[in-house]
Residue, then its C-alpha position, 0 to 999 in steps of 0.5 A: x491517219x497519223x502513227x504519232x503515239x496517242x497523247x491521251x490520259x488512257x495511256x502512260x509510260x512507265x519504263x524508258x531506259x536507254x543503254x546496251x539494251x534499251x528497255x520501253x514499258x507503257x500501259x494503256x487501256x484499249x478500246x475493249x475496257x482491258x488493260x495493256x502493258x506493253x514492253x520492249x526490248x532492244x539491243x544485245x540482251x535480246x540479241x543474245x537470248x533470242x538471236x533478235x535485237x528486238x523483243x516485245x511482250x504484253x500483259x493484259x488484264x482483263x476489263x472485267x477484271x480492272x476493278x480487282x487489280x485496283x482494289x489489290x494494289x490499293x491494299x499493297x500500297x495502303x494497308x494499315x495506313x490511318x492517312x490513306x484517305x488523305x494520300x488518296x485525295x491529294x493524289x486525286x488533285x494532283x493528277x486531276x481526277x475527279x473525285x468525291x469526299x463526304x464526311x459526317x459528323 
């Protein structure tokens, strides 16, 4: 079994910053349904406040709880904004997410 990192849409970078203190920032949801990101740090920040030059750290939402984080962070980034149906769904192409649009008249 290889160690290669998983090439798969559950699982994306955010953060890769190289320097003094290099800091790695990816989140993936696991086999369980949670939501994981996971960081690290390393270099002399870490060295300097923990002795260590490496310095890992997780937060984890919950499955359960998946569906609140997304309609919260849809209300941060969309409130108030008559467009945001339209944002939405160019997002939605542009990523190639599957999505559904019906309108009435």
């Amino acid at each position: 079994m290889s160690n290669a990192p998983r090439n798969s849409p559950l699982k994306i970078k955010l953060c890769e910053i190289e320097g003094e203190t290099s800091t790695f920032i990816h989140a993936e949801i696991l086999g369980n349904g949670n939501l994981q990101l996971a960081g690290q740090d390393l270099g002399k920040t870490p060295l300097e406040h923990f002795g260590d030059l490496d310095y890992e750290y997780w937060l984890t939402v919950p499955s359960e709880h998946k569906d609140q984080l997304l309609l919260e962070l849809l209300n941060q980034l969309y409130q108030g904004d008559i467009t945001v149906i339209t944002k939405l769904m160019d997002f939605l192409k542009a990523k190639s997410i599957p999505y559904n649009f019906d309108s009435y008249i």
